[in-house]
C-alpha positions as CSV (number, residue, x, y, z in Angstrom):
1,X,7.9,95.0,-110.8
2,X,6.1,92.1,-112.6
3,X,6.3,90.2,-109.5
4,X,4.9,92.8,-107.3
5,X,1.7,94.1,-109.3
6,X,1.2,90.3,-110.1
7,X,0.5,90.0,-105.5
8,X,-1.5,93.7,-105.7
9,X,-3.8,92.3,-108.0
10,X,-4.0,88.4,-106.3
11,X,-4.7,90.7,-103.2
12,X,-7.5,92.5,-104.4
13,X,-9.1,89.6,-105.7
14,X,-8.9,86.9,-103.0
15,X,-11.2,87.9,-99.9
16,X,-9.9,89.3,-97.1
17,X,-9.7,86.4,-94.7
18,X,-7.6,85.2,-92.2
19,X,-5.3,82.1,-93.2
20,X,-3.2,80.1,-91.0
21,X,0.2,78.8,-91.7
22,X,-0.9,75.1,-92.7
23,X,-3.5,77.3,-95.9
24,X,-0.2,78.8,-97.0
25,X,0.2,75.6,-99.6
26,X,-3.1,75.8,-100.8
27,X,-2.7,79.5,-101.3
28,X,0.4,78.9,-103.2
29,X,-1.5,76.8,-106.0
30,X,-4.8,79.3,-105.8
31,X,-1.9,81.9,-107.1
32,X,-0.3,79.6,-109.7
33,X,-3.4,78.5,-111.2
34,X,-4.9,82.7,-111.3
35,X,-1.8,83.8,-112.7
36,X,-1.9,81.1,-115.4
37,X,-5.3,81.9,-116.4
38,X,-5.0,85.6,-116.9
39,X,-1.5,85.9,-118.4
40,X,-1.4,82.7,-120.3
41,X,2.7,82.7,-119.1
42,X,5.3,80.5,-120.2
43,X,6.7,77.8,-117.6
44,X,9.8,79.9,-117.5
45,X,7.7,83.1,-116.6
46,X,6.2,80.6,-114.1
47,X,9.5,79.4,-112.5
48,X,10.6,83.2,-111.9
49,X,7.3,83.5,-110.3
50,X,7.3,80.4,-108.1
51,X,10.7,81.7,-107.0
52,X,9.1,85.0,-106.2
53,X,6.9,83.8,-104.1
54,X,9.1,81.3,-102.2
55,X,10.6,84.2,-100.9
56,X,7.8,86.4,-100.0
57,X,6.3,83.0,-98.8
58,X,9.5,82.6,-96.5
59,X,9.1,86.4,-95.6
60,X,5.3,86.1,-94.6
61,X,5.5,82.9,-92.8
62,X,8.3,84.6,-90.3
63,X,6.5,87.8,-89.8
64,X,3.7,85.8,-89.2
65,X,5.3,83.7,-86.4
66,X,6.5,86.8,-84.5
67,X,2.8,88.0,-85.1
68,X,0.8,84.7,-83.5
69,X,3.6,85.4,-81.0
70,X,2.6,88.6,-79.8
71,X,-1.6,88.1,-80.3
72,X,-3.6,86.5,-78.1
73,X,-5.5,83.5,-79.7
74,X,-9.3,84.7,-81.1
75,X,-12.0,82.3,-80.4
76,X,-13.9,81.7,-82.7
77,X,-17.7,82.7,-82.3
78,X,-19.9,79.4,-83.3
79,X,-22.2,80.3,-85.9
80,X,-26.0,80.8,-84.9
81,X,-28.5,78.1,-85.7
82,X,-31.8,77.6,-85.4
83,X,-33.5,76.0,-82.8
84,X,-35.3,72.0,-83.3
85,X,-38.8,71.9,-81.7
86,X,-37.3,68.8,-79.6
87,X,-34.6,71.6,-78.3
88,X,-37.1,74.0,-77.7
89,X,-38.6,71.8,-75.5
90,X,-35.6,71.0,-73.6
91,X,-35.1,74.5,-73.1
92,X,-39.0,75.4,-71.6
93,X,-38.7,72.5,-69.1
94,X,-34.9,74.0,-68.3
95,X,-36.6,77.6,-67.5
96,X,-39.5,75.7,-65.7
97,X,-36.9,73.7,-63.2
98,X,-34.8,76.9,-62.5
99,X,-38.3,79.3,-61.8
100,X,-39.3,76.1,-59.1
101,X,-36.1,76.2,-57.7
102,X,-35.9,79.2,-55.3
103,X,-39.2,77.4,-53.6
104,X,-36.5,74.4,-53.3
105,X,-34.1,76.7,-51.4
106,X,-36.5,78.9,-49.6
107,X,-37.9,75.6,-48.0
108,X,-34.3,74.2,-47.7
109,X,-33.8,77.6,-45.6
110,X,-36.9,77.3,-43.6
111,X,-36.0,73.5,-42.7
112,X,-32.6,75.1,-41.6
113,X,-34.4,77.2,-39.1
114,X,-35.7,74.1,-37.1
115,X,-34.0,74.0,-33.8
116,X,-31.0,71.8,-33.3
117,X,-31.8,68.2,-32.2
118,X,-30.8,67.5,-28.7
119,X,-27.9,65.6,-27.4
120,X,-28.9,62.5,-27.1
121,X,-27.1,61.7,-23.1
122,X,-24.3,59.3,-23.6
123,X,-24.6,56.4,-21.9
124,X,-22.1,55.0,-19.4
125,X,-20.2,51.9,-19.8
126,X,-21.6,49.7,-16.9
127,X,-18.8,48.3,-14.9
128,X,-18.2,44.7,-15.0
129,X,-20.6,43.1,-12.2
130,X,-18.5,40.8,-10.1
131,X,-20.1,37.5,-9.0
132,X,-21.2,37.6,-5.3
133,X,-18.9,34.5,-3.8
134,X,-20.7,31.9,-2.3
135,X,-21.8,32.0,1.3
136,X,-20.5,29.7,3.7
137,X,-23.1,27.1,4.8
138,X,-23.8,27.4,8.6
139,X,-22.1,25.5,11.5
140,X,-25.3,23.2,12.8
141,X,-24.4,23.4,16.2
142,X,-24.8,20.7,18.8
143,X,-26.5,21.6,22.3
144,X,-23.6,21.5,24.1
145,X,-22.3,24.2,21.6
146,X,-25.3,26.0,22.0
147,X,-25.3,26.3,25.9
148,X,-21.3,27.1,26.1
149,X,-22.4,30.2,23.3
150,X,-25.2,31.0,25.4
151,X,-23.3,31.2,28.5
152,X,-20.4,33.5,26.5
153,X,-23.1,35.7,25.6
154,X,-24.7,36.2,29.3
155,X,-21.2,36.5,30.8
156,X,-20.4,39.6,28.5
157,X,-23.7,40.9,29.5
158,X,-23.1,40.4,33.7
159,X,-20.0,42.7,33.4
160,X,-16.9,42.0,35.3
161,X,-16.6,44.6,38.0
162,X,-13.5,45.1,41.0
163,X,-13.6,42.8,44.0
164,X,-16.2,44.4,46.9
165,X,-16.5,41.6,49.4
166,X,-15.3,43.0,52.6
167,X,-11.7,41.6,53.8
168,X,-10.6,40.3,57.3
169,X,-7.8,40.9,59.9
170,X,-6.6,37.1,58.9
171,X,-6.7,38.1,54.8
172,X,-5.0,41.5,55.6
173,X,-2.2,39.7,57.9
174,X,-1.8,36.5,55.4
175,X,-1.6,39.1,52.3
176,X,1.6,40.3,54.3
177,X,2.8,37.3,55.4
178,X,3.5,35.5,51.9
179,X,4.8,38.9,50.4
180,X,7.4,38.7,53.2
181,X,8.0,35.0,52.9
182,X,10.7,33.7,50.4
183,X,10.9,30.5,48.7
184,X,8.0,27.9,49.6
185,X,5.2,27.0,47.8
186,X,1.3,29.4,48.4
187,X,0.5,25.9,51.0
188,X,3.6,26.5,52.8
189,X,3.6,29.9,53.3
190,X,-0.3,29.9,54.4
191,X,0.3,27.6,56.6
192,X,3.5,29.4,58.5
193,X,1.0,32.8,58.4
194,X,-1.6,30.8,60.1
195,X,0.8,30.1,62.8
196,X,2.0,33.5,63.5
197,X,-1.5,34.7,63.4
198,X,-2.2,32.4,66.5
199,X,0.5,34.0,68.3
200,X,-0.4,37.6,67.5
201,X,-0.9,40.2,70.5
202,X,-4.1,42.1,70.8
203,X,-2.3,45.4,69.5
204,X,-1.0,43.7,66.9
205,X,-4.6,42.3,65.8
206,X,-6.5,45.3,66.5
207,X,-3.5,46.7,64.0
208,X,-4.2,44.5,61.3
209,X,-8.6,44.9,62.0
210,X,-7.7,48.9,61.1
211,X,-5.7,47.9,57.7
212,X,-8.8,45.5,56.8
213,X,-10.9,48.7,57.3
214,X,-8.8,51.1,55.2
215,X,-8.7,48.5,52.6
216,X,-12.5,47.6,52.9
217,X,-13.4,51.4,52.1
218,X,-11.1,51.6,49.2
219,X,-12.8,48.6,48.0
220,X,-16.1,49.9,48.5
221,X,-15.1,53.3,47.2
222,X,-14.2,51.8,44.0
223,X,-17.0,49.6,43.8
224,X,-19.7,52.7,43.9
225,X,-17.4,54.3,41.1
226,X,-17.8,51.2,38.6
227,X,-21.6,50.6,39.5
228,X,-21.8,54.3,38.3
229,X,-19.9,54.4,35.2
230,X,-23.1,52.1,33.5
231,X,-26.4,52.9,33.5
232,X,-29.0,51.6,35.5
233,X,-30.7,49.6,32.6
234,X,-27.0,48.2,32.3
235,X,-27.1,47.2,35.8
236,X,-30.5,45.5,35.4
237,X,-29.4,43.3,32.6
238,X,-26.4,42.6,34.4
239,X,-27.9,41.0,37.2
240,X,-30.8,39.1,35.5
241,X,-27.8,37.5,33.5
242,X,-25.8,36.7,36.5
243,X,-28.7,35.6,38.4
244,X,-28.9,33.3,35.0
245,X,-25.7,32.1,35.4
246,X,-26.5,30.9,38.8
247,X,-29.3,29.0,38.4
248,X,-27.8,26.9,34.9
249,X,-24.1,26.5,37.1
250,X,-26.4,24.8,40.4
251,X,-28.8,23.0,37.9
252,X,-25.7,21.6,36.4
253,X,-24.5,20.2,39.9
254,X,-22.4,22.9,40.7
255,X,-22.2,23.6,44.8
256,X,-20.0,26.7,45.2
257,X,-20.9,30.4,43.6
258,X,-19.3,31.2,40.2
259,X,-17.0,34.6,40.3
260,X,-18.9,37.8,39.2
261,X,-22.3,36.5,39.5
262,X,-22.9,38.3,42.9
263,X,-26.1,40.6,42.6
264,X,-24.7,44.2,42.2
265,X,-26.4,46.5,44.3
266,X,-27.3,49.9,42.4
267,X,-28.3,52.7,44.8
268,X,-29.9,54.2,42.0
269,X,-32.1,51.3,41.6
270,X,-36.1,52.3,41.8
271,X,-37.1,49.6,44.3
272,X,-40.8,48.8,44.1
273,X,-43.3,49.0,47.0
274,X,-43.0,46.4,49.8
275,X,-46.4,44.6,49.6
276,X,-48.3,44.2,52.6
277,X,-47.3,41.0,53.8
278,X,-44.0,41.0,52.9
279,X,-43.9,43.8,55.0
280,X,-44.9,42.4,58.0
281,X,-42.6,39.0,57.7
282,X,-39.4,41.3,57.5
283,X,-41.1,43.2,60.6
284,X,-41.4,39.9,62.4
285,X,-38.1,38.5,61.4
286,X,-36.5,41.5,63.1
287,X,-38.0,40.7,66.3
288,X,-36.0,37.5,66.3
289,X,-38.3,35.4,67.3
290,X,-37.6,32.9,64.8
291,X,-33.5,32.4,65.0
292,X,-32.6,29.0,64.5
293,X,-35.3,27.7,62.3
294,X,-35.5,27.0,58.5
295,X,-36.3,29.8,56.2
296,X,-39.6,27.7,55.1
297,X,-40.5,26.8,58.4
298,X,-40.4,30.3,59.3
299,X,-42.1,31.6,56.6
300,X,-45.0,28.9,57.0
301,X,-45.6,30.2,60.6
302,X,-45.2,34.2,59.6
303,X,-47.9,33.2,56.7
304,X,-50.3,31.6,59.3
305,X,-50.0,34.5,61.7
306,X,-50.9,36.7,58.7
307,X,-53.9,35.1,58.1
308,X,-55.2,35.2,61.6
309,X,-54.9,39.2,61.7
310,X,-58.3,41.0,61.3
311,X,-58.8,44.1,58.5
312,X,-57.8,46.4,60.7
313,X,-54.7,45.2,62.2
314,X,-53.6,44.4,58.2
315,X,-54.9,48.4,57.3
316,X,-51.5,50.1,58.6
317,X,-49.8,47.2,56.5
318,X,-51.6,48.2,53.7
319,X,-51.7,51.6,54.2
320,X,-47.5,51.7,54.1
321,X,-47.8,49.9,50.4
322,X,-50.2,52.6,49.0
323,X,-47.8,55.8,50.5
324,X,-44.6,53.9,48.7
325,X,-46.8,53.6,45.5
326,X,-47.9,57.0,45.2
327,X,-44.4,58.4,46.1
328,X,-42.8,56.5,43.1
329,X,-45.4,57.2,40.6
């Protein structure tokens, strides 16, 4: 009874705060010392009391363990002070920065609304430039070289066309003759067809002039068909480089004609207008008076006759040129 109106009383006088577990102690001696002071007890009136309230000390400190285990923890509110001048101008320039700041972000927004930089093009890797290898220095050719090139170059230009010169009873006879023949060499055979062309019969060589003749048309035939197959500016190369081939193959000593370097005659071929005199020498070679006499001789005389016609016996001459003129122009 003493122990429990002695706590009512220590209740009611001690303010109504909350105390933690490690203020229990100090609480303790706070009691001792009160109780001491108003009751003047005995130390064996205070060692029933201590007891006392080791127990209800024991008692509070568990229900107050299940307590802080149930309650959230209170913060605690900090207690309001007043302001220094130096914080009170901390906190104007605070409120100044954060009423300039939405001009920050409205110009922020408005730099956002720029458009979007272009791409800038990506540029290629450039591919490793190989060196150019060196070119080879040039042949100096001799002369010699020169004119053997030269004379490659005209002969691809004269063309190579089928035989045409017209064959003989003796060619078309021999061409039998050393088919039919068995061993011997070309002389020996030649000269056993020569023999048995002696002693040929007139049927038999007037048989052997109509093979030349079938053979001499197919020639000719085939000749016309390869003169046509090129162009008649082909044709007029071709013969300026044979007549070119000619004239280098006789300057260099040469007596005989080279193969392929025959004029080829073109039908096609635009032939110019027969000048007046030349007309009249191939009218006075015709007549035949001059059989048997050099070429310049001949012409010499023909010239000298020319000179001695009058204008009017030379008009018909010229009168012949001007038709062939005007009928190719």
């Amino acid at each position: 009874m003493l122990a429990r109106g002695l706590l009512c009383r220590l209740a009611a006088d001690t303010p109504q705060t909350k105390t933690h577990t490690h203020d229990l102690p100090q609480l303790a001696r706070l009691l001792q010392r009160s109780i001491c002071a108003r009751n003047g007890l005995t130390s064996p009136a205070l060692n029933a009391l201590a007891r006392i309230y080791r127990t209800v000390l024991v008692q509070n400190r568990r229900s107050y363990a299940t307590a802080a285990a149930v309650k959230k923890p209170v913060t605690r509110k900090a207690a309001a002070t007043k302001p220094t001048a130096t914080v009170k101008k901390a906190v104007k320039k605070a409120a100044a920065a954060k009423k300039k700041a939405p001009a920050t972000k409205r110009k922020t927004a408005a730099s956002k609304k720029k458009p979007a930089a272009k791409r800038k093009p990506v540029a290629r890797k450039k591919k490793p430039v190989t060196k150019a290898r060196p070119k080879r220095a040039k042949k100096v050719l001799t002369p010699e070289e020169k004119q053997k090139l030269q004379l490659r170059e005209l002969k691809k230009k004269a063309l190579r066309g089928p035989p045409h010169v017209a064959i003989s009873a003796w060619q078309a006879f021999t061409s039998e003759a050393i088919k039919a023949a068995g061993s011997g060499t070309v002389q020996e055979k030649l000269a056993a067809a020569g023999a048995k062309f002696k002693d040929l019969t007139p049927a038999e060589r007037e048989h052997y002039n109509h093979v030349a003749t079938e053979k001499n048309a197919i020639r000719k035939a085939a000749y016309k068909d390869w003169v046509e197959s090129h162009t008649p500016e082909e044709i007029r190369v071709a013969n300026r480089a044979r007549a070119t081939i000619r004239r280098r193959h006789k300057a260099a000593g040469g007596k005989t004609v080279p193969a392929h370097t025959v004029k080829i005659h073109d039908e096609r071929e635009v032939k110019a207008p027969r000048l007046p005199f030349l007309r009249f020498s191939i009218e006075r070679r015709a007549t035949g008076d001059f059989k048997n006499i050099a070429i310049p001789d001949a012409s010499k005389l023909i010239g000298k006759e020319w000179h001695a016609l009058t204008e009017s016996e030379k008009q018909p001459y010229k009168d012949a040129y001007l038709s062939e003129k005007e009928a190719l122009a």
